[in-house]
matplotlib code that plots the C-alpha trace (Angstrom):
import matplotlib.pyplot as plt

x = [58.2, 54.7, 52.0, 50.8, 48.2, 44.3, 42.8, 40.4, 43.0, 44.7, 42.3, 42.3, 43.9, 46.2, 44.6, 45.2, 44.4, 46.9, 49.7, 49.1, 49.2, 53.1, 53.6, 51.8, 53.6, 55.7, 56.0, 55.7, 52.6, 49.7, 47.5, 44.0, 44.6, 43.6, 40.0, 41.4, 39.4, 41.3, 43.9, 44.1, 40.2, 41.0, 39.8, 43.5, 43.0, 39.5, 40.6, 43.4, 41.1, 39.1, 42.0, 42.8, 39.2, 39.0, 41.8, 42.0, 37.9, 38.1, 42.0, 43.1, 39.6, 39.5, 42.4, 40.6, 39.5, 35.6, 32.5, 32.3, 29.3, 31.4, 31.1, 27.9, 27.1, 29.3, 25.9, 23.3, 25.1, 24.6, 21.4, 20.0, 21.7, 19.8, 16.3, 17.6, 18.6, 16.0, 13.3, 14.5, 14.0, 17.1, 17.5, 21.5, 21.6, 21.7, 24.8, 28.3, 31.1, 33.6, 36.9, 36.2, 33.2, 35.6, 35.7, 32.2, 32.1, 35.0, 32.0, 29.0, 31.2, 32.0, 28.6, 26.8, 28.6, 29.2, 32.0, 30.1, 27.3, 25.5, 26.5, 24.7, 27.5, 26.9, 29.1, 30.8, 31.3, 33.6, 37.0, 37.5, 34.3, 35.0, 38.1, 36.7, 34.0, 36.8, 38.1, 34.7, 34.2, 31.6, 30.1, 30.1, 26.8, 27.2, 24.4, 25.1, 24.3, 23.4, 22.6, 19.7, 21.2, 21.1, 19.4, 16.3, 15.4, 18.7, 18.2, 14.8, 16.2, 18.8, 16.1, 13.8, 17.1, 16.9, 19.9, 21.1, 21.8, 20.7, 23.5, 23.2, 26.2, 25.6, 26.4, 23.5, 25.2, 27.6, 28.9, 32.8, 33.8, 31.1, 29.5, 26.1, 23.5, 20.4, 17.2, 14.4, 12.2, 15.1, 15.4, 11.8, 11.6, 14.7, 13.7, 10.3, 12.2, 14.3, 11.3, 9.8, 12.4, 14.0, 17.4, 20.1, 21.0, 24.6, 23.9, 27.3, 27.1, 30.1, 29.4, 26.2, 26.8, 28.8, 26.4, 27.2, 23.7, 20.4, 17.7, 18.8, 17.4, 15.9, 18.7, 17.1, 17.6, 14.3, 12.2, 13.0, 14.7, 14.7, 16.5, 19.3, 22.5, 23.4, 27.3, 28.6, 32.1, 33.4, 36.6, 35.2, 33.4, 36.0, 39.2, 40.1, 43.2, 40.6, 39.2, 35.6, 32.7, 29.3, 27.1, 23.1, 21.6, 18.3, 17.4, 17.7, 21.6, 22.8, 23.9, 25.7, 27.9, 28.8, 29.8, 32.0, 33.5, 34.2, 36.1, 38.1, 39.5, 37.2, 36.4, 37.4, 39.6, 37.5, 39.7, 39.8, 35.6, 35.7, 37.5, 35.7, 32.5, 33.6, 34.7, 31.1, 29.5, 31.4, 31.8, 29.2, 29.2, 26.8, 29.7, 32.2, 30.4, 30.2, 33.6, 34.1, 31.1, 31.7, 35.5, 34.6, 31.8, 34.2, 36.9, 34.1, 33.0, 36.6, 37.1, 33.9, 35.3, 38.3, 37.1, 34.6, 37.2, 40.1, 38.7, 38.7, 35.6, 34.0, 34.8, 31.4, 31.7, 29.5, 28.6, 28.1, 26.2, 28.6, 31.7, 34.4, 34.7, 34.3, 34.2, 35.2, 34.1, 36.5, 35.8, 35.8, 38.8, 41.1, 42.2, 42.5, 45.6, 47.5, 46.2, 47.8, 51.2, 51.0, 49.6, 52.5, 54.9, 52.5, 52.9, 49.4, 47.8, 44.4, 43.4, 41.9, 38.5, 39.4, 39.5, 35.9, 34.9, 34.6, 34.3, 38.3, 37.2, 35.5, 39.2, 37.8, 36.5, 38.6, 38.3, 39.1, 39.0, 39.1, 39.2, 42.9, 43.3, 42.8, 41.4, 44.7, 46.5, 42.9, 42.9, 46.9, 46.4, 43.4, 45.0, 48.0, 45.9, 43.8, 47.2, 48.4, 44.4, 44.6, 47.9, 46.6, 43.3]
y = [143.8, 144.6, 142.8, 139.7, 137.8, 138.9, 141.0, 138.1, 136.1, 138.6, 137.8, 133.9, 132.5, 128.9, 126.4, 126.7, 123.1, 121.9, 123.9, 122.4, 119.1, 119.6, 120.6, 117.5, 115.2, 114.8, 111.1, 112.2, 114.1, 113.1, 114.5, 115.4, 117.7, 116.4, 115.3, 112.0, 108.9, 105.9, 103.9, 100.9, 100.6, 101.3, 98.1, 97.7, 93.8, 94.5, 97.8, 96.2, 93.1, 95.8, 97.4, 94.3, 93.4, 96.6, 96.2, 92.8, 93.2, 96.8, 96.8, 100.2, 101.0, 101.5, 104.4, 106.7, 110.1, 110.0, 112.3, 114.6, 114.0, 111.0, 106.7, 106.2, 103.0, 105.0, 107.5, 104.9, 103.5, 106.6, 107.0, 103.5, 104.3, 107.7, 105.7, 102.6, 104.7, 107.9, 106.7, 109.6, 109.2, 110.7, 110.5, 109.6, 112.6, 114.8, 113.6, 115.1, 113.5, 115.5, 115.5, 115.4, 117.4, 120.3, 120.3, 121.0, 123.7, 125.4, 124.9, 126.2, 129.2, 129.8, 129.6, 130.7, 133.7, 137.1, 139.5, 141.1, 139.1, 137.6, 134.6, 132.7, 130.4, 128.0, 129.6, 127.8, 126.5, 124.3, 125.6, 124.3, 125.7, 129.2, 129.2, 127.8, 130.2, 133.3, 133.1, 134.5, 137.5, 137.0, 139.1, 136.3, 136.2, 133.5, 132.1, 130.8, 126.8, 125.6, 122.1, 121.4, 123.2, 126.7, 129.8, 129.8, 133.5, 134.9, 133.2, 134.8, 138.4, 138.2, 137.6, 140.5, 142.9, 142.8, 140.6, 139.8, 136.3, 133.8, 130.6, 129.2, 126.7, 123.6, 120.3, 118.9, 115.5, 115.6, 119.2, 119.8, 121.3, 121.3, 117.6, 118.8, 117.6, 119.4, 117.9, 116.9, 119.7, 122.6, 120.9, 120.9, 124.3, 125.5, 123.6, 126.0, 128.8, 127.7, 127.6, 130.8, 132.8, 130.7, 130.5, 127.6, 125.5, 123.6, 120.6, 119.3, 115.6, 113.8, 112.0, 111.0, 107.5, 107.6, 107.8, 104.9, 106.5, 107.9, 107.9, 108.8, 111.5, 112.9, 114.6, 118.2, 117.8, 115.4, 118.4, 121.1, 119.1, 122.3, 124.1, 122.3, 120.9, 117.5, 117.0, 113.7, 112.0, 108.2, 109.8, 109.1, 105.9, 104.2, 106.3, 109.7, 109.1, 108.4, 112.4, 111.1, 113.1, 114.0, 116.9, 115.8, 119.4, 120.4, 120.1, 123.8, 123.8, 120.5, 122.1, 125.3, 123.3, 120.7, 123.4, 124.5, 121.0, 120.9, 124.0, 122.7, 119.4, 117.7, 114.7, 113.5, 110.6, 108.5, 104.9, 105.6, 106.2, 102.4, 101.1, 102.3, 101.4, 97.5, 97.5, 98.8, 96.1, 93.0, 93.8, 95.4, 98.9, 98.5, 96.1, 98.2, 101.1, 99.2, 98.1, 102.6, 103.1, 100.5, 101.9, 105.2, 105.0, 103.6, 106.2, 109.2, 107.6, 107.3, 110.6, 112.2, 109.7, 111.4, 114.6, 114.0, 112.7, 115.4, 118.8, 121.9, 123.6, 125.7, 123.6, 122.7, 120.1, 118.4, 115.2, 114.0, 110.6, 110.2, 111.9, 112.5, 115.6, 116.5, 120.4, 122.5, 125.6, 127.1, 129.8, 133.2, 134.2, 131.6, 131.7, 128.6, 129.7, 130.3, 126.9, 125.0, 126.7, 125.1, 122.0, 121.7, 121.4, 118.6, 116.9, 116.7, 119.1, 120.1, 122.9, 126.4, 127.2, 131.0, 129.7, 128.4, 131.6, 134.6, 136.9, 136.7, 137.5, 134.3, 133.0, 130.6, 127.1, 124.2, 120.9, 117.5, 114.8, 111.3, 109.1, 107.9, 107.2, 104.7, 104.7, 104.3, 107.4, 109.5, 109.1, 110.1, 112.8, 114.5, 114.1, 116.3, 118.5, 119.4, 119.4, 122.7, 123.9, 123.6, 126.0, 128.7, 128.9]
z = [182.7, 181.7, 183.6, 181.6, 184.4, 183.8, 186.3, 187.3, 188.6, 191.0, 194.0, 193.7, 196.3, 196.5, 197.9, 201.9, 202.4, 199.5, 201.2, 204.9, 203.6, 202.7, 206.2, 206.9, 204.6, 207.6, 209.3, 212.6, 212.4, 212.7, 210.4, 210.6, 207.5, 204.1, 203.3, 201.8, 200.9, 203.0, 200.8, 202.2, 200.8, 197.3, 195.4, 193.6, 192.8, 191.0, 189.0, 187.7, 186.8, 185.2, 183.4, 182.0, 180.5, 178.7, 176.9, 176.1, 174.9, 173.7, 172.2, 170.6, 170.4, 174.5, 173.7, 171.0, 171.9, 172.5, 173.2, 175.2, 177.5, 179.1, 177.9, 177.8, 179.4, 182.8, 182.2, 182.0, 186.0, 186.9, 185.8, 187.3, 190.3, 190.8, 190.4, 192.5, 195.3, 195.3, 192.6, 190.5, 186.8, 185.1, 181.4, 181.1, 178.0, 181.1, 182.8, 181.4, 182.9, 184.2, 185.4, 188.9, 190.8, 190.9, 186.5, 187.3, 189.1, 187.0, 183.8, 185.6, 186.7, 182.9, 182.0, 184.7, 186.7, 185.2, 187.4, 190.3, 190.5, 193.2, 194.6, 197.2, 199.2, 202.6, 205.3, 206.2, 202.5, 200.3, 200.2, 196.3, 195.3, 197.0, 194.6, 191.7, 191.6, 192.6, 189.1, 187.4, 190.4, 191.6, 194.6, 197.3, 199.2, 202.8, 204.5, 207.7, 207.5, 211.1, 212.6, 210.5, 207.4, 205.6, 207.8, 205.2, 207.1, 206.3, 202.6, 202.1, 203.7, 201.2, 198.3, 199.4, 199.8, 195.9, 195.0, 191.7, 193.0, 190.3, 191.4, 194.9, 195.9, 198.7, 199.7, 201.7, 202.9, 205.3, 204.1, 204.0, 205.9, 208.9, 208.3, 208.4, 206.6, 205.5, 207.0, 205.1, 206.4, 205.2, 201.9, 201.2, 201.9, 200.2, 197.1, 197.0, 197.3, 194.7, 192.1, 193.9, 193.2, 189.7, 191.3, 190.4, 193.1, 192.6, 194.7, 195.3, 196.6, 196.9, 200.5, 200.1, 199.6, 202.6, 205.2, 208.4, 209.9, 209.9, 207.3, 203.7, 202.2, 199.0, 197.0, 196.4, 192.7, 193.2, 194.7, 192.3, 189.4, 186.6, 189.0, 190.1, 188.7, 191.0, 191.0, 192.0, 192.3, 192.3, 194.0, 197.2, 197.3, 194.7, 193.9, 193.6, 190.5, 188.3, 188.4, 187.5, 188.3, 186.7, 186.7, 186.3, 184.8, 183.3, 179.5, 179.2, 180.8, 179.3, 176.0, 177.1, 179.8, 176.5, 174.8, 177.9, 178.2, 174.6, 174.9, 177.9, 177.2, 174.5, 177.1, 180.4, 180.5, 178.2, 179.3, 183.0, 182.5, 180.5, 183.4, 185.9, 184.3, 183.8, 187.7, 188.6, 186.2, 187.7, 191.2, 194.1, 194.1, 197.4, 199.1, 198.5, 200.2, 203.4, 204.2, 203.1, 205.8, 208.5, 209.1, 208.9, 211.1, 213.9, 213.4, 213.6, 216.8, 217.9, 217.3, 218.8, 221.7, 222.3, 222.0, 224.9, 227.1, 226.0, 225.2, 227.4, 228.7, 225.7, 222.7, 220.5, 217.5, 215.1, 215.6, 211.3, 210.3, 207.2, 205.6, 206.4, 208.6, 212.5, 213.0, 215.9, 217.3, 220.1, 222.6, 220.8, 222.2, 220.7, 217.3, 215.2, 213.2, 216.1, 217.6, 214.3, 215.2, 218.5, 217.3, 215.4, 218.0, 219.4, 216.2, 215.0, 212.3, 211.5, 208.8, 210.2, 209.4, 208.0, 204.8, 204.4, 205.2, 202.3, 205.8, 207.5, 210.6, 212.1, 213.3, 215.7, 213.7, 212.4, 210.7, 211.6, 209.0, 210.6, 207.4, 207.1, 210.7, 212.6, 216.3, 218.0, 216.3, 216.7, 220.4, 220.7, 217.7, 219.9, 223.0, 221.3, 219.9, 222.9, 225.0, 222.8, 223.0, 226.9, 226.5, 224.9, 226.9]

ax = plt.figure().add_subplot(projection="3d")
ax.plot(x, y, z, "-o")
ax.set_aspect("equal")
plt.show()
């Protein structure tokens, strides 16, 4: 049989994450795997009010195919939110609703990346956009992000080397997988460079609403706004079934990602965007965030908790004011993969840090996500986890 799949594809890779979480799927382990919004804080009662509304109000007309830059009254929310929230003054033509942050990424690549280019990525960095972005081949170019966000001397080395970079990737609040956050200090300076040097930022924010503490700060789409495209997502802070995102871009972007929408899927699902509008219109958007922030804020300090009291000697982690993720650093000698193996046998998983990395052989990180469990199975899960740990050291 002759060879049908395009060369581009050859070197994309599964998703490691999506293939843990089968091994994960079972009962008795617990699982600090999947980067999963919490169920049990889904607002079921209110979206099915809300489902209800729109088609008793709307009728047949609430199922028709519709634009493609998303329901507009969804845009306009998003645009008050943005000037509520940040004092930013967003015209809602430049939001395109998307299916899900990660539709956006899959139409800036499309548009954006040609094969071997430059390609400036956090490192660690987003697993889904490191293989969203694979598929157009582009020369990966990491920049170590450190506690108060990326290494702007290894950014500007990389500039002076002569790179073709044009696209640089982030996600400044509560990064997955590390839980950093950019200060306000790196953010102003990154968002010079970015005008210095006319480079793209793709400021990725789904967890920014998420934050249980600390000051909020300025997205960095407010410092250099004609050179960055803001993504956002309502998976996280209402649910995740809907696959709504947006992507805020400049005037001189917002018609060649239509175009690439258009030639995707025509629209995102145009009643799931009604639905979602009329549950943000009669309910608190603001309330709902703090019941999402007050119970994640005591299972990160449950697990931080139980990582002070259980880990061996020479184990670093982050210590994130929102999210969703906890991150590990374990001696150099010890290998995360092999860890999961033995974690495994403990019952408890976690997912390896190799694959946020474009360079294999940093073998020694992991992540922890603490948002679907609660304080009593985070103390026995860590306690299991650093059990196999102390084994192997």
């Amino acid at each position: 049989m002759q060879p049908f799949f395009a060369q581009r594809f050859e070197k994309v890779e599964p998703s490691f994450i999506r293939e843990i979480l089968k091994v994960a799927a079972n009962p008795e382990i617990i699982s600090f795997a999947g980067g999963l919004p919490n169920p049990h804080l889904f607002p079921v009662k209110a979206i099915e009010q809300a489902c209800q509304d729109v088609l008793r109000e709307q009728g047949a007309a609430a199922l028709q195919y519709a634009a493609t830059e998303g329901f507009a009254p969804l845009r306009q929310y998003i645009a008050d939110r943005y000037l509520a929230r940040h004092g930013m003054q967003v015209n809602p033509d430049n939001i395109l609703i998307t299916s899900g942050s990660q539709q956006a990424l899959d139409l800036l690549g499309k548009v954006l990346i040609d094969e071997g280019q430059d390609l400036i990525i956090e490192e660690p960095g987003y697993l889904g956009a490191i293989q969203a972005f694979s598929v157009y081949q582009p020369a990966f170019k990491p920049i170590t992000l450190g506690e108060e966000g990326l290494d702007l001397a290894a950014l500007d080395a990389l500039l002076a080397s002569g790179s073709n970079a044009k696209l640089l990737y982030g996600v400044p609040n509560f990064q997955n997988p590390s839980g950093v956050s950019y200060s306000r200090a790196n953010r102003e300076a990154l968002a010079e460079r970015l005008v210095r040097h006319e480079l793209l930022m793709v400021e990725d924010d789904p967890y920014g609403e998420l934050r249980f503490e600390g000051e909020h700060l300025p997205p960095i789409a407010k410092l250099a706004p004609n050179n960055t495209v803001l993504l956002g997502s309502f998976s996280k802070t209402v649910v995740p079934a809907f696959r709504l995102g947006w992507m805020l871009v400049p005037d001189w972007l917002r018609k060649k990602v239509t175009i690439a929408k258009q030639a995707t899927d025509l629209h995102s699902n145009a009643f799931s965007q009604q639905v979602l509008h009329r549950f943000l219109i009669d309910n608190s958007l603001d309330a709902h965030l703090e019941k999402i922030k007050e119970v994640y804020g005591r299972q990160r300090a449950a697990m931080e908790a139980a990582l002070a009291r259980h880990c061996p000697p020479g184990v670093s982690y982050t210590r994130p004011e929102g999210g969703m993720f906890l991150w590990l650093t374990l001696p150099a000698s010890v290998s995360a993969m092999a860890l999961f193996d033995e974690a495994i046998k403990e019952k408890v998983a976690f997912v390896p840090g190799a694959p946020f990395y474009v360079r294999p052989e940093i073998q020694n990180t992991l992540r922890l996500s603490f948002s679907c469990v609660d304080e009593a199975t985070i103390e026995e899960g860590v306690k299991r986890l650093c059990r196999a740990l102390a084994r192997m050291l």
